[in-house]
C-alpha positions in Angstrom: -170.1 58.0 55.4 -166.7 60.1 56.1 -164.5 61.6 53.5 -161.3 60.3 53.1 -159.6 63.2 52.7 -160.8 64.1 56.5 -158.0 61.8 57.6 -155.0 63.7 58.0 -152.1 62.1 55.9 -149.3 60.6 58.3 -146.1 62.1 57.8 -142.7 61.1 58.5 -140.8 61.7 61.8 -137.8 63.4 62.3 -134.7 61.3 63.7 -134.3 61.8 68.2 -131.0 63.3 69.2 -130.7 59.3 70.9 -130.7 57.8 67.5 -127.5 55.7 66.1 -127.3 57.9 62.6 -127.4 61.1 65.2 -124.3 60.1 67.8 -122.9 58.9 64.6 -122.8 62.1 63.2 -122.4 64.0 66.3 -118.8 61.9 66.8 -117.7 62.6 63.3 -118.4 66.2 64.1 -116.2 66.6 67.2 -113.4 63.8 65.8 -111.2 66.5 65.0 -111.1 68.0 68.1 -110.8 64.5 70.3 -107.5 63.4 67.7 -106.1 66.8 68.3 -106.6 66.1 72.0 -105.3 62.9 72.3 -102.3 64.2 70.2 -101.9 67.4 72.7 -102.0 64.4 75.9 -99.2 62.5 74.0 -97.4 65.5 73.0 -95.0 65.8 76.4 -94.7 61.6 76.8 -93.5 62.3 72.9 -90.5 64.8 73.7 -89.8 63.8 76.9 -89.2 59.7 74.9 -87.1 61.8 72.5 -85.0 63.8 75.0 -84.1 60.5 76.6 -82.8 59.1 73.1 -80.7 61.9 72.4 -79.0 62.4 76.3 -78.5 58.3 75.8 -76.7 58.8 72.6 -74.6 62.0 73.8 -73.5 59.8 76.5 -73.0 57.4 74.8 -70.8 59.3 72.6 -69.0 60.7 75.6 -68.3 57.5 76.8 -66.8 56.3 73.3 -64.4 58.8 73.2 -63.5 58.8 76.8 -62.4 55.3 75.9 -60.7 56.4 72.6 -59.1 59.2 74.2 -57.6 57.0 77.1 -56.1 54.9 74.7 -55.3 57.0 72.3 -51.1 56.6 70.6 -49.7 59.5 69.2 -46.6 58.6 66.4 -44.1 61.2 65.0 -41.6 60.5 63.3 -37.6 61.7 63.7 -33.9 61.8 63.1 -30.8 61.8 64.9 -26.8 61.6 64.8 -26.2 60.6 68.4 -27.3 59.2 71.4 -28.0 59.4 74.8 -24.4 57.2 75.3 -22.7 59.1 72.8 -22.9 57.1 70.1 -22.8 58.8 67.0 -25.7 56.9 65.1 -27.7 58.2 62.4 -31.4 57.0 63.3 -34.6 57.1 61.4 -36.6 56.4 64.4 -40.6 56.6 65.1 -41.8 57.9 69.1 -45.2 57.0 70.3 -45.9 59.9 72.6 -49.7 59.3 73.1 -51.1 57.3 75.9 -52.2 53.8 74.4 -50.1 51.2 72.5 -49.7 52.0 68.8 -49.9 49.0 66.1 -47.7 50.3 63.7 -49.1 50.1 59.7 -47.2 50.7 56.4 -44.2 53.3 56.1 -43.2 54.7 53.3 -39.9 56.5 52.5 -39.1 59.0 49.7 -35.9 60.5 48.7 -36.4 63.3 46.0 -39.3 62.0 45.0 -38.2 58.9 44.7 -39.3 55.7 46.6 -37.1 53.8 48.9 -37.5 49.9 49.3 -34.7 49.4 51.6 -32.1 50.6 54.1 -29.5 49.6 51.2 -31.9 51.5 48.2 -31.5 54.3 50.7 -27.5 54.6 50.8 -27.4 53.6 47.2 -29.5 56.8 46.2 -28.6 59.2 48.7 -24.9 58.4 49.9 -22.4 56.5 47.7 -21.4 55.5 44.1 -20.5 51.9 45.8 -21.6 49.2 45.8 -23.2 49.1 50.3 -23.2 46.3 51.5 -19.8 45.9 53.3 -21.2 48.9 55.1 -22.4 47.8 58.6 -25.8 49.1 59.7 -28.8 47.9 62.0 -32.5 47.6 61.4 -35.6 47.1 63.1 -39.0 45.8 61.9 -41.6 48.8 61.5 -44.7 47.2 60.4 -47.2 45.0 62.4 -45.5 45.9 65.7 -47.2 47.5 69.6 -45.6 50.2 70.6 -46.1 51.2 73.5 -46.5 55.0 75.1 -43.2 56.5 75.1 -41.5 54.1 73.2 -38.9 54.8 70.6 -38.7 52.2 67.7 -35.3 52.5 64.9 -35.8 51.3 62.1 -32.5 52.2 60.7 -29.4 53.0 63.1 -26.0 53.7 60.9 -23.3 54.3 62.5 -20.3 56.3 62.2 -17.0 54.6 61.9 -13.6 54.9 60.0 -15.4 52.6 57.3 -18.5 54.7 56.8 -17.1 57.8 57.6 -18.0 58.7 54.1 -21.1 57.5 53.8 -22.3 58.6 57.1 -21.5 62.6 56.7 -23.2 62.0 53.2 -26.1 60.6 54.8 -25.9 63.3 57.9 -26.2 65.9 55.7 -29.2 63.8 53.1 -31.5 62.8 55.7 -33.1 66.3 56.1 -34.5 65.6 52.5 -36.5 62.4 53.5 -40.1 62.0 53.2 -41.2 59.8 55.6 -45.1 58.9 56.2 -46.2 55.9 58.7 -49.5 54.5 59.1 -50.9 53.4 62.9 -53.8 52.1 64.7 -54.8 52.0 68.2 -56.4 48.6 69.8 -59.7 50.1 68.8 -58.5 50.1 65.2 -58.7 53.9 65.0 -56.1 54.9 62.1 -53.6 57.8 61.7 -51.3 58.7 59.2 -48.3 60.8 60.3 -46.0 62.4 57.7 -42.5 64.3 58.7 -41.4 65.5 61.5 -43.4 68.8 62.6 -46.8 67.8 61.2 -50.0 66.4 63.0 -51.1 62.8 62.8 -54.1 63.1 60.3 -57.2 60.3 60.9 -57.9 57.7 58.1 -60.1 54.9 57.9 -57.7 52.8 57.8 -54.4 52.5 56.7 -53.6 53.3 52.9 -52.7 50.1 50.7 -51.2 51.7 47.3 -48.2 52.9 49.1 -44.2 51.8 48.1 -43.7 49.9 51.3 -40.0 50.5 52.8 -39.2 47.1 54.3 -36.0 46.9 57.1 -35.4 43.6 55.2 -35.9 43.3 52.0 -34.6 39.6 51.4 -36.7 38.0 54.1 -39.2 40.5 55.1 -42.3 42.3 53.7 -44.8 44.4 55.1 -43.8 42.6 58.9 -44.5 39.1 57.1 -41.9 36.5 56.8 -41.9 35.1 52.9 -41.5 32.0 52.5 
């Protein structure tokens, strides 16, 4: 009869290098090292993608303001006391010297701080004690109008006579202390404001709306819109 405890006691194995729990933990080892990889592979398809985006928008940017640029008016504003024909006219008068159509905005006009509505407020605060309306004088609509490069527009032509002789050398001598600002836009609805006669067009948003509008026409006109 054998002794039991002659039989050796089995014991358990150790898990093969082929087993699932082995590969298992041989990939979670070395994962890592494979994501670092496969992010090192991607890495040039990455910032080449982005180089392409940012030569696309710089070009496209080029192209915008090649366009804007093209088109772009360029408004100033000035005086005179004659013409070209010898007419001695005092003009208030606004020059698009850019190279696209400008859609003239608001203007406002300030004499010693002092807002003017019309070309009649203006000879009334500046240039007589009278009452002017007898006084002959020309105006042109200023707001909501093209024009176009090189163009001059007047919006207020006075001329000199033996009737306003007067008036005019009052108003030849006033006009230096006018403040005058004008709002435009080009057909891309890019805004300026101008203001005097020696200063740089200065890029808004758009055009201001809490200004004292100067109208050429105070009875039938506001802001370039016929009242009913």
């Amino acid at each position: 009869m054998s002794d039991p405890s002659d039989h050796d006691t089995p014991t358990p194995s150790a898990p093969s290098a082929s087993s699932p729990s082995a590969v298992g933990s041989h990939l979670l080892r070395y994962l890592p090292f494979i994501t670092i990889a496969h992010f090192l592979i991607g890495l040039p398809a990455l910032i080449a993608s982005l180089a392409l985006a940012y030569f696309a928008f710089v070009q496209a940017d080029a192209t915008q303001k090649m366009q804007t640029g093209g088109v772009m008016p360029f408004v100033t504003f000035g005086t005179s006391n004659g013409d070209e024909q010898g007419n001695q006219d005092i003009a208030l008068s606004l020059t698009n010297n850019g190279v696209g159509p400008a859609i003239l905005g608001p203007i406002e006009i300030r004499y010693e701080g002092k807002p003017i509505a019309t070309p009649l407020d203006l000879l009334e605060k500046c240039c007589t004690d009278r009452e002017p309306r007898g006084l002959r004088f020309s105006t042109s609509p200023s707001t909501g109008i093209a024009v176009r490069p090189g163009e001059t527009v007047e919006f207020i032509s006075f001329p000199r006579t033996p009737t306003t002789e007067t008036v005019w050398q009052a108003l030849n001598k006033e006009r230096w202390k006018l403040k005058v600002r004008a709002c435009y836009c080009s057909i891309y609805n890019d805004c300026w404001v101008t203001e005097g006669m020696q200063g740089l067009p200065r890029p808004v948003n758009k055009c201001p709306a809490d200004w004292t509008l100067y109208r050429e026409n105070a009875g039938n006109r506001i802001a370039g819109v016929d009242e009913q």
